[in-house]
C-alpha positions as CSV (number, residue, x, y, z in Angstrom):
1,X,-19.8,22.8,110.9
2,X,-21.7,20.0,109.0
3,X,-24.3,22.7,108.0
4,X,-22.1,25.2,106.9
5,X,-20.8,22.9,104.9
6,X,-23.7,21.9,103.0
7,X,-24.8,25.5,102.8
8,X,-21.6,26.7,100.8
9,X,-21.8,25.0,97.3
10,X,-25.3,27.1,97.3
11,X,-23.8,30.1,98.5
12,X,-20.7,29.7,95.8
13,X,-23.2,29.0,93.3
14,X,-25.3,31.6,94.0
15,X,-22.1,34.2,93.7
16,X,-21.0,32.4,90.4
17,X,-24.0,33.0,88.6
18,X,-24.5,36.8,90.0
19,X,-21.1,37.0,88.5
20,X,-21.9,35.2,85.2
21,X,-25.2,38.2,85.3
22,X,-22.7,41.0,85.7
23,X,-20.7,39.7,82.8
24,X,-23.6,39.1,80.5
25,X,-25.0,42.6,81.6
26,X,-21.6,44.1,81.1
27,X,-20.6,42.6,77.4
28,X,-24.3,43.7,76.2
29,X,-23.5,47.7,77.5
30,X,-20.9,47.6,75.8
31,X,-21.6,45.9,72.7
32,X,-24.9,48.8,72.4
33,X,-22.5,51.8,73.3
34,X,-20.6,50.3,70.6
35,X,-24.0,49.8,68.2
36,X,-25.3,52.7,69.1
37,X,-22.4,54.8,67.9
38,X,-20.4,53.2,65.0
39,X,-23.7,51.4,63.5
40,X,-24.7,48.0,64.0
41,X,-22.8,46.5,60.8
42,X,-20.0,48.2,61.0
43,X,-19.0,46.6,65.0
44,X,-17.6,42.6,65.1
45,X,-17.8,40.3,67.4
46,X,-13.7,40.7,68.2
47,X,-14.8,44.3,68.6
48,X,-16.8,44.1,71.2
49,X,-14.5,41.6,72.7
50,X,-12.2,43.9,72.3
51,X,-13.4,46.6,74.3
52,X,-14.9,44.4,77.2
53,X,-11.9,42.0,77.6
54,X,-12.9,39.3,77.0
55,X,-12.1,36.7,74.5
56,X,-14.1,36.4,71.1
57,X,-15.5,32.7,72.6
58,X,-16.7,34.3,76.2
59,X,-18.9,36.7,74.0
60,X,-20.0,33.5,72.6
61,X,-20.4,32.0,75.4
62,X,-23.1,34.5,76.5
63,X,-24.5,35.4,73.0
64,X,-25.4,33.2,70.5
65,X,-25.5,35.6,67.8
66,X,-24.8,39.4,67.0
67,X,-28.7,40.3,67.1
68,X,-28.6,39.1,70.6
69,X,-26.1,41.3,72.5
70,X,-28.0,44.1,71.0
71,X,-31.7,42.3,71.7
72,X,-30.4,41.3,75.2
73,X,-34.0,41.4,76.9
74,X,-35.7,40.0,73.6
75,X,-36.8,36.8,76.0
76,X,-38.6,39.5,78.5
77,X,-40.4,41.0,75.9
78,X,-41.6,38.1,74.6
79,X,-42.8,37.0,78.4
80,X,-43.8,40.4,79.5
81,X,-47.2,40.8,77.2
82,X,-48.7,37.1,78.5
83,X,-47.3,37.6,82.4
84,X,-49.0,41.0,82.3
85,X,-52.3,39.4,81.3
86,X,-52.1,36.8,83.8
87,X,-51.0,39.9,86.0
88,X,-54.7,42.0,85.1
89,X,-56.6,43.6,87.9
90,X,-59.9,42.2,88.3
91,X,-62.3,43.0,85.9
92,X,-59.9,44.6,83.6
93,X,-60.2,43.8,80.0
94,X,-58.0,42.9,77.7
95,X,-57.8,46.4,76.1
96,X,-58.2,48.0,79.4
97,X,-55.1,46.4,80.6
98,X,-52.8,47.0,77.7
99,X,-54.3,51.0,77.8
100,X,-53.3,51.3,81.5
101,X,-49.7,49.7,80.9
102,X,-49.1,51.5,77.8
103,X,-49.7,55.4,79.8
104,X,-47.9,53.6,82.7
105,X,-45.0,53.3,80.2
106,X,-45.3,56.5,78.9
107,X,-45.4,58.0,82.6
108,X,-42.0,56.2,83.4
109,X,-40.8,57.1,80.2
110,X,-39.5,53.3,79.2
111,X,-37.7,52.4,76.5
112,X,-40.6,50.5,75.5
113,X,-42.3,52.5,74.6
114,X,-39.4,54.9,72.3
115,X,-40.8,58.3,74.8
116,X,-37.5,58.7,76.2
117,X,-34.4,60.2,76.1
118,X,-31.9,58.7,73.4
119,X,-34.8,57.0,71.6
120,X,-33.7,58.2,67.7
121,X,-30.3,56.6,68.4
122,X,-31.8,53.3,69.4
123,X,-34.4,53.4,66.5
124,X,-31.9,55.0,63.7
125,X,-29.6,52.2,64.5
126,X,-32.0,49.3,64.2
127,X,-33.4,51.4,61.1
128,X,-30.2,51.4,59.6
129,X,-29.7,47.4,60.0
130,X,-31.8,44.8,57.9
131,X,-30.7,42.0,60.0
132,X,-32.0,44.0,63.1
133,X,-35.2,44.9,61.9
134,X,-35.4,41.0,61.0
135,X,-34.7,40.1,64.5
136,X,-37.2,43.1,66.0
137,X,-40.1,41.6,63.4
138,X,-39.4,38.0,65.0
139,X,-39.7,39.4,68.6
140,X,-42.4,41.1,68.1
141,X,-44.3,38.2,66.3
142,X,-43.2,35.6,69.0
143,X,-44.6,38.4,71.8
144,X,-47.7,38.5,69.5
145,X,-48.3,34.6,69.5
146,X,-47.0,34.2,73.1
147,X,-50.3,36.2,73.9
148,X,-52.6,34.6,71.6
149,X,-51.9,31.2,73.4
150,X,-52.0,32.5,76.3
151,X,-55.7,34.1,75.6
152,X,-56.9,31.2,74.0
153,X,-55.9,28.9,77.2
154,X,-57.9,31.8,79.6
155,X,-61.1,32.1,77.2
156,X,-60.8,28.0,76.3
157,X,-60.4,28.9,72.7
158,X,-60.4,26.0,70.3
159,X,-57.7,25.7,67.7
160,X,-59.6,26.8,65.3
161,X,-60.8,30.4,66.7
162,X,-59.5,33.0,65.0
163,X,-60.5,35.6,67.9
164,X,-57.2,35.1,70.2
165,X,-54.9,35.5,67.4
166,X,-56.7,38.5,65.8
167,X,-57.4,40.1,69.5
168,X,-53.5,39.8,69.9
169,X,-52.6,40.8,66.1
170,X,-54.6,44.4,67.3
171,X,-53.0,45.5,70.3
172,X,-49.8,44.9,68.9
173,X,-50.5,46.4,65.8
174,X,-51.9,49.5,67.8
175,X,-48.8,49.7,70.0
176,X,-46.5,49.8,67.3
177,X,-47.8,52.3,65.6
178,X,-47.8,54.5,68.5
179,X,-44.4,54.1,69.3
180,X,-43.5,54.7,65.0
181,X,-45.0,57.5,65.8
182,X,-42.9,58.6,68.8
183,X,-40.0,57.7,67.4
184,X,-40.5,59.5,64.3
185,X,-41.5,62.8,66.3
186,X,-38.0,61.8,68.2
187,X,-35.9,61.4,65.3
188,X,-37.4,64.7,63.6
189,X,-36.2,66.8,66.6
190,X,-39.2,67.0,68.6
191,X,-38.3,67.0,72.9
192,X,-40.2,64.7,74.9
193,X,-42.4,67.8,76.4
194,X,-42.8,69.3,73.0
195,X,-44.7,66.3,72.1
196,X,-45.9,65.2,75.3
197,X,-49.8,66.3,75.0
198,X,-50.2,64.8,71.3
199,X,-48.6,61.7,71.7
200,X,-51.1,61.0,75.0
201,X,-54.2,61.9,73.4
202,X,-52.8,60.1,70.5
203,X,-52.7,56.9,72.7
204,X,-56.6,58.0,74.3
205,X,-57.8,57.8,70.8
206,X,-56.3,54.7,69.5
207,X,-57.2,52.7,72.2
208,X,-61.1,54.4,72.4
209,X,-60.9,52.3,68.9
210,X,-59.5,49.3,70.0
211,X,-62.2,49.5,72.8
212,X,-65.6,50.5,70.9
213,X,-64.4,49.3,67.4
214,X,-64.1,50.8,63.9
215,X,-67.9,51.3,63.5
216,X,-68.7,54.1,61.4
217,X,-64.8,55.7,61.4
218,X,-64.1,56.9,58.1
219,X,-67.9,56.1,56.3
220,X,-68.8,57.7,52.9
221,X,-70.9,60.7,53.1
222,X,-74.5,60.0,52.9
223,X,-75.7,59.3,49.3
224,X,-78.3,62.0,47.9
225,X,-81.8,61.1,46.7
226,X,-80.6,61.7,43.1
227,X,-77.8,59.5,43.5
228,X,-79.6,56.3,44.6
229,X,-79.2,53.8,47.3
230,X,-76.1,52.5,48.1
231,X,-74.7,49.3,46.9
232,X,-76.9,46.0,48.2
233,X,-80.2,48.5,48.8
234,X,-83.1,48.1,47.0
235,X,-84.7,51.2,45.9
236,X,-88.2,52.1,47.6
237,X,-91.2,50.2,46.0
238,X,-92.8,53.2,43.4
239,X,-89.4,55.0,43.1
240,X,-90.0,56.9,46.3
């Protein structure tokens, strides 16, 4: 009996804060069904409320602002980019490993990555709202530094190496502009088959760049004889 009785505050506990989850979960559906189809600025707080019944300070409660009931897993995606490098296989290079999990995205068509269904609404709506493309720019540059740090503690970095920061500044930059592109192709009308082939070769390419550089992409054509050399060559000795 003494055991059972220390074992049910835990157990109690344990139901409370499934129940608190279920709550949180539940106000943030309905707060994005409500986002999602009346436009982000034109929903309040009592709202949403409103329509999950609940009071105006249990919203509160749960959310500390507007952006976040609509942003609910902003704290994943700022963990997820530094957990999966800690995650890599072996060997696996930093490029490697963001390559594999980006196609693994698109496989399991995750709303990371905007290939899947109901992506325009999601992106029209945060398109539509400057205080949500604020809070998406912040996420994504919090993401960005969490994985700087987290490459400059694994390659012992000094504070004063650029190479982390930039290393992270690219493979963000090149995952966002695949999934502008997606979205784009979304928003435009395009089915998730009709643009299936382009938007993975798309991702091959981009990331052939990220792994093997920009070294000779987009280079002048070759200057003729009558032209001269180019800028910071000297001319052959004789004019030859």
């Amino acid at each position: 009996m003494a055991d059972e009785l220390e074992a049910r505050p835990e157990a109690e506990l344990g139901l409370r804060e499934r129940k608190k989850r279920e709550t949180r979960r539940r106000i943030s559906d309905i707060a994005t069904g409500l986002f999602l189809t009346r436009g982000f600025d034109n929903v309040t707080i009592a709202d949403v409320a409103r329509s999950a019944d609940v009071s105006v300070n249990t919203v509160f409660n749960y959310f500390g602002t507007k952006e976040d009931l609509f942003f609910d897993r902003q704290d994943e995606i700022i963990e997820q980019a530094a957990r999966d490098f800690r995650d890599r296989r072996p060997g696996e290079s930093l490029v490697g490993l963001y390559r594999r999990r980006f196609f693994e995205g698109l496989d399991a068509r995750a709303y990371q990555t905007a290939f899947h269904e109901g992506s325009e609404a999601w992106t029209r709506t945060v398109q539509d709202s400057p205080a949500l493309l604020a809070r998406q720019r912040e996420i994504g540059r919090r993401a960005q530094d969490r994985l700087a740090a987290q490459l400059a503690e694994e390659t012992g970095a000094g504070p004063d190496d650029i190479t982390p920061h930039a290393a992270a500044a690219m493979i963000y930059a090149a995952q966002a502009v695949l999934i502008e592109q997606i979205a784009a192709r979304k928003r435009a009308g395009e089915t998730l088959e009709e643009m299936r082939d382009d938007v993975y070769a798309a991702a091959a390419r981009l990331f052939d760049l990220l792994e093997h550089g920009l070294d000779g992409y987009a280079a002048a054509p070759a200057a003729s004889r009558a032209e001269g050399p180019p800028p910071g060559k000297a001319a052959p000795a004789g004019g030859k």
